[in-house]
C-alpha positions as MATLAB code, in Angstrom:
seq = 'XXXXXXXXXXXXXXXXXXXXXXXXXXXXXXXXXXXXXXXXXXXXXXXXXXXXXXXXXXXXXXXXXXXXXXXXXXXXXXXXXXXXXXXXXXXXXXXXXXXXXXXXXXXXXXXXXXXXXXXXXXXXXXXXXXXXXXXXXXXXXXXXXXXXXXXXXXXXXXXXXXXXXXXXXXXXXXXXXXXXXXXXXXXXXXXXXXXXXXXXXXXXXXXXXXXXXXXXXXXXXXXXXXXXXXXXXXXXXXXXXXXXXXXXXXXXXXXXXXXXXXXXXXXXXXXXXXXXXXXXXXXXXXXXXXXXXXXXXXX';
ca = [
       4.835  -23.498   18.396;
       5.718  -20.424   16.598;
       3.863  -19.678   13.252;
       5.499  -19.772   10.087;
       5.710  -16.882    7.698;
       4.863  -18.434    4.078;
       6.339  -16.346    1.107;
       7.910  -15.938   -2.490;
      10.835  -16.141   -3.729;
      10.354  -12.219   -5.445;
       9.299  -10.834   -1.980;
      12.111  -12.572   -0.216;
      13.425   -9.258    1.584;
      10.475   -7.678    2.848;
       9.390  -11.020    4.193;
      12.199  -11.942    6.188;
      12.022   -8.289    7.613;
       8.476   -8.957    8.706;
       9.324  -12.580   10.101;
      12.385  -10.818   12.103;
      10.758   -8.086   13.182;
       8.004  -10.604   14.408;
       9.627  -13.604   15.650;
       8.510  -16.097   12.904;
      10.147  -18.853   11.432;
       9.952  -18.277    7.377;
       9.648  -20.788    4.390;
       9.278  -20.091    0.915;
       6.484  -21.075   -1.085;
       8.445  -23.065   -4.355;
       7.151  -21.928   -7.762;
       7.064  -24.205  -10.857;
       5.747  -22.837  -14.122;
       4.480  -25.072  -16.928;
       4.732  -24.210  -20.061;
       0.639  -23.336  -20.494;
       1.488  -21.205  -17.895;
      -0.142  -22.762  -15.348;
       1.621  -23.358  -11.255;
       2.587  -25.430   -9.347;
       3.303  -24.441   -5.999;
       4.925  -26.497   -3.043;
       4.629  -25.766    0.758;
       6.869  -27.126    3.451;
       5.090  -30.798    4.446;
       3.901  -29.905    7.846;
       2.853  -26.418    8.851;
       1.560  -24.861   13.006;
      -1.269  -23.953   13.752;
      -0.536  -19.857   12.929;
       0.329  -19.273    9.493;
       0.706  -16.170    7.924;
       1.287  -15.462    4.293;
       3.327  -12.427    3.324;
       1.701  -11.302   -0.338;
       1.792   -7.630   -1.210;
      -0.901   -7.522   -4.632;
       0.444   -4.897   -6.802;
       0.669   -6.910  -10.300;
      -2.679   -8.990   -8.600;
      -3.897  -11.198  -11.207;
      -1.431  -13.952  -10.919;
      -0.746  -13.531   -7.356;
      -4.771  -14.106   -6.561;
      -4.488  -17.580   -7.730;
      -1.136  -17.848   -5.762;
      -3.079  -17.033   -3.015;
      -5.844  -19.375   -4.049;
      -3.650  -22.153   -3.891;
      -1.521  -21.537   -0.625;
      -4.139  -21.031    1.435;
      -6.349  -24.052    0.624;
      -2.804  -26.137    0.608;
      -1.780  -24.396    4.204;
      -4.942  -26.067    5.614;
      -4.612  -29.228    4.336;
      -1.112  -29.321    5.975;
      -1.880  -28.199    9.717;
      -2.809  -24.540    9.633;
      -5.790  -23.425   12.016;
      -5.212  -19.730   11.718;
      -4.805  -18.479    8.578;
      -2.980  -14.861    8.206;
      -2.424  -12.600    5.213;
      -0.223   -9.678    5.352;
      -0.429   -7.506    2.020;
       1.242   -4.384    2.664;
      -0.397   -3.279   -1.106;
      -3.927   -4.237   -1.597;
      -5.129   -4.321   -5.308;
      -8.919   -3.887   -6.464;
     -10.367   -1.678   -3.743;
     -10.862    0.998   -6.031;
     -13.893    0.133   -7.812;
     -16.460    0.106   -5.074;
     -19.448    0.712   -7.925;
     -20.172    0.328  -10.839;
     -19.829    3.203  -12.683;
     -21.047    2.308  -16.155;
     -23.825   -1.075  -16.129;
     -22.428   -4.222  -16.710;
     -19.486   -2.812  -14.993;
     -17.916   -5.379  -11.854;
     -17.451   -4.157   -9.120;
     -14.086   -5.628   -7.604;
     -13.906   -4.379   -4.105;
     -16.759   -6.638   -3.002;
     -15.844   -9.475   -5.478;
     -12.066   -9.493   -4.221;
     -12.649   -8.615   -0.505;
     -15.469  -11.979   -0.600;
     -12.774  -13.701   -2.010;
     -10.259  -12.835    0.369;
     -12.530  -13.153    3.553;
     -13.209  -16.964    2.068;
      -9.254  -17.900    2.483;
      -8.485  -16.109    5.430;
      -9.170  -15.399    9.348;
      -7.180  -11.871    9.061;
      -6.450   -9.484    6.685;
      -3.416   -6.971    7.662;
      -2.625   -4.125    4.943;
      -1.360   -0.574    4.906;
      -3.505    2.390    3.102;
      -6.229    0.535    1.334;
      -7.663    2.885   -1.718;
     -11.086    3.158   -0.361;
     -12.993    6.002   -1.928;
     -16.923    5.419   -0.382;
     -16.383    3.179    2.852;
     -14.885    3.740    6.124;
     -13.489    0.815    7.354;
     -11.738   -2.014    5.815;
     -14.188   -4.535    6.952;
     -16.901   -3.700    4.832;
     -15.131   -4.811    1.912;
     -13.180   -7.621    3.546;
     -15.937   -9.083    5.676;
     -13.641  -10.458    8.673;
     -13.187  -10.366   12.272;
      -9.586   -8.915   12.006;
      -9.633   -6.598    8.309;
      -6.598   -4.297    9.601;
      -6.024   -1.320    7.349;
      -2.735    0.795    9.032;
      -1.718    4.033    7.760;
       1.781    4.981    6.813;
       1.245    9.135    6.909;
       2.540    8.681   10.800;
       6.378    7.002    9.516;
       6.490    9.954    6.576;
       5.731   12.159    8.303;
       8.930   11.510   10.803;
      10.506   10.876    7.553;
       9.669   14.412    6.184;
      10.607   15.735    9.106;
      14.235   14.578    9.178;
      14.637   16.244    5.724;
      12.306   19.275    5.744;
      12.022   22.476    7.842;
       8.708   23.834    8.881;
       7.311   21.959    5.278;
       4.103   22.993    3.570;
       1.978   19.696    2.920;
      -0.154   19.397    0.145;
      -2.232   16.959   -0.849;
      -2.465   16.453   -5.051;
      -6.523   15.649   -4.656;
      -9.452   15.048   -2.517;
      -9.011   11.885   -2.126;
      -5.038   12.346   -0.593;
      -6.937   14.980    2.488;
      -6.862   12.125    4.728;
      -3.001   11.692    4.665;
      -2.401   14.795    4.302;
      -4.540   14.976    7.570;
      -3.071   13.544   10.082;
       0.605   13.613    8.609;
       0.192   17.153    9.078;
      -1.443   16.940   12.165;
       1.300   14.936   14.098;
       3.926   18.403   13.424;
       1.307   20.606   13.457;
       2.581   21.292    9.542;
       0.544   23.888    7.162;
      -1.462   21.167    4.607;
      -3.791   22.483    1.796;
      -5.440   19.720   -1.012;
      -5.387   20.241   -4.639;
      -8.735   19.796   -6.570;
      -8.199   17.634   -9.633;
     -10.615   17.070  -12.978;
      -9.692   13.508  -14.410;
     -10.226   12.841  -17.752;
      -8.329    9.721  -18.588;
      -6.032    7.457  -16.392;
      -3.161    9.919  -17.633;
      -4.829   12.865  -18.626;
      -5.783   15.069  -15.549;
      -6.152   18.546  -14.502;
      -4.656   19.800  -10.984;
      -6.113   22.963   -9.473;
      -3.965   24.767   -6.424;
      -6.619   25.897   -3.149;
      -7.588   29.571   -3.831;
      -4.835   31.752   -1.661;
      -2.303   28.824   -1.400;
       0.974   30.588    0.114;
       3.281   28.286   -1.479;
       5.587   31.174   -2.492;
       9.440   30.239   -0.816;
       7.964   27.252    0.685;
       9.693   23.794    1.106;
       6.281   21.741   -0.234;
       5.962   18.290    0.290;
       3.093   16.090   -1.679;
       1.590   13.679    0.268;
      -0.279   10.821   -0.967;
      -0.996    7.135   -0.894;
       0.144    5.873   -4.110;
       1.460    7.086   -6.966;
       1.015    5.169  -10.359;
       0.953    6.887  -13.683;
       2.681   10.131  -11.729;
       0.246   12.659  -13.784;
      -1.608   13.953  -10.653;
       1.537   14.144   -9.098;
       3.587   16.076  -11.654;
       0.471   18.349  -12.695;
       0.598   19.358   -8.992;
       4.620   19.993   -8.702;
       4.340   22.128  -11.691;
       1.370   23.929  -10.433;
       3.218   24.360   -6.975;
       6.720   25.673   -8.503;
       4.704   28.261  -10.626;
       3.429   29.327   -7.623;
       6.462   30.424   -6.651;
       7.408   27.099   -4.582;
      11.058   26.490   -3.171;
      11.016   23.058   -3.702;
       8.690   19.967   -4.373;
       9.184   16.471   -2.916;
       6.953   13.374   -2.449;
       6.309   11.203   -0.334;
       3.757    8.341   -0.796;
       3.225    4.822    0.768;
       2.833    2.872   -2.503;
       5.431    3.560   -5.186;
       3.626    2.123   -8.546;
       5.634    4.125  -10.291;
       4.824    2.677  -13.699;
       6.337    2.705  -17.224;
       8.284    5.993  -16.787;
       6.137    7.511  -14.228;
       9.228    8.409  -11.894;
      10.873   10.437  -14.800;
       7.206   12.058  -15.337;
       7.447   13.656  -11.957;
      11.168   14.379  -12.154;
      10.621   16.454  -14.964;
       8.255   18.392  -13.348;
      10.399   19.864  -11.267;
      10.134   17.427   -7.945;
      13.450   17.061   -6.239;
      13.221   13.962   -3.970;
      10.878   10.995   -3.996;
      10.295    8.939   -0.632;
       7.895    5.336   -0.375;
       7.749    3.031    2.031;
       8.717   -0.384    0.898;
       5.211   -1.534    0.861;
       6.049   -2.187   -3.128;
       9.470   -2.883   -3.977;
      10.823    0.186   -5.514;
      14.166    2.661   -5.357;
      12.596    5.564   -3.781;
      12.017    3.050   -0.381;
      13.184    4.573    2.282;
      10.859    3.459    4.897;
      10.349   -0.460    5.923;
       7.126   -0.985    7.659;
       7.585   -4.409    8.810;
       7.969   -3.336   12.465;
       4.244   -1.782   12.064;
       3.132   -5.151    9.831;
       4.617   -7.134   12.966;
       3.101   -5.136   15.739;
      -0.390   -5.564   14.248;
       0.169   -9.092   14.138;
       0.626   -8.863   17.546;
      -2.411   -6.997   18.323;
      -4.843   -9.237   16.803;
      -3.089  -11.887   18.518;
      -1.428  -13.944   15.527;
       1.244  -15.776   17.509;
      -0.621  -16.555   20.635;
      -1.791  -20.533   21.451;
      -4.584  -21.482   19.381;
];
């Protein structure tokens, strides 16, 4: 029997691109709202053994109790193998705690997570201290893909010979190997943070940026500081152009105009979070992963 692919009605798109590109059948999960605010959420009557769950978590809060509810329902109703796909993945930032008292969400979320579910499939967690997506989703099958590969391709249908440049330390990994699969010139800013939208963006010493086509490279963008501090840094330099490409497009409040005013020409996300800069779907890489962990095969 083939699984089903349970989603929502505001993710309707991306999910019947991933049940497509899979081979799913798809039914949405119905939404009621009472006036307190509280749901009430109804599943088809009789579910397969494979389930998956299509939930990307940017805006979490609400969608965590969605979540909460599905999956204990989905069990009750005939699911063995429960799957989540989350392109975005919210609270892996805070892996510490930084002041006491402080939670610390990663390991509160991912426990959470690894409670409801047999696999976890997501693209560019924002994991600062740990190396594998695993030790803050503590299951079998905690899949974090990367989209530098696709942007890369996608960079290279629009750029010649482009100069890559990461906007902080933490963006050297995509950078990395986006660069590394055209065997592109990369370089990563340094940044001093001092407030979510108050930031300082440093250019490497000796950065040849002059005349160059520069891309920024990154895996999300969300208040669009770091990236506009670094377009205006690069153009002073004596850039040709600036463009971005990121896998997450947060983009919030008027963070797209932000980095349009500072000078960057075209912005490119994968559709990871619904957003008009898409221009890459990554449901055939969601779908292959699937396939790799076996989600779809007899249980």
């Amino acid at each position: 029997m083939e699984p089903t692919l349970l989603y929502f009605d505001d993710e309707a798109g991306p999910a019947a691109r991933l049940a497509d590109a899979a081979g799913f059948s798809a039914a949405a999960v119905a939404r009621h709202r009472f006036p307190d605010g509280e749901l009430r959420l109804r599943l088809p009557e009789r579910l397969p053994p494979n389930v998956v769950i299509f939930r990307s978590l940017y805006r979490p809060n609400e969608k965590l109790i969605e979540l909460l509810l599905t999956a204990r329902t989905a069990h009750q109703l005939g699911a063995r193998r429960l799957s989540l796909v989350s392109p975005y993945l919210a609270y892996m930032r805070q892996d510490i705690a930084f002041n006491p008292g402080e939670a610390i969400s990663q390991r509160v979320v991912g426990a959470f997570l690894a409670d409801l579910f047999d696999d976890l499939v997501t693209i560019d967690p924002h994991l600062h201290r740990i190396h594998s997506l695993d030790e803050a989703i503590p299951l079998r099958n905690a899949v974090a893909l990367s989209g530098a590969p696709m942007l890369a391709t996608l960079i290279a249908q629009h750029r010649t010979n482009p100069l890559l440049v990461g906007p902080d330390a933490e963006s050297a990994q995509w950078v990395a190997q986006a660069a590394a699969s055209h065997g592109w010139d990369s370089a990563v800013c340094s940044k001093q943070r001092h407030g979510d939208r108050d930031v300082d963006v440093a250019l490497p010493t000796g950065l040849a940026a002059r005349n160059r086509e520069v891309v920024l490279i990154d895996d999300v963008a969300s208040s669009g500081h770091t990236l506009a501090r670094a377009a205006e840094a690069l153009l002073a330099a004596g850039a040709a152009s600036v463009d971005v490409a990121v896998t997450h497009a947060l983009f919030a409040d008027d963070a797209l105009l932000l980095v349009h005013r500072a000078g960057v020409s075209e912005v490119w996300s994968t559709d990871c979070i619904p957003h008009p800069s898409n221009a890459l779907a990554v449901a055939p890489m969601l779908a292959e992963a699937l396939r790799a962990i076996g989600v779809g095969q007899a249980t």
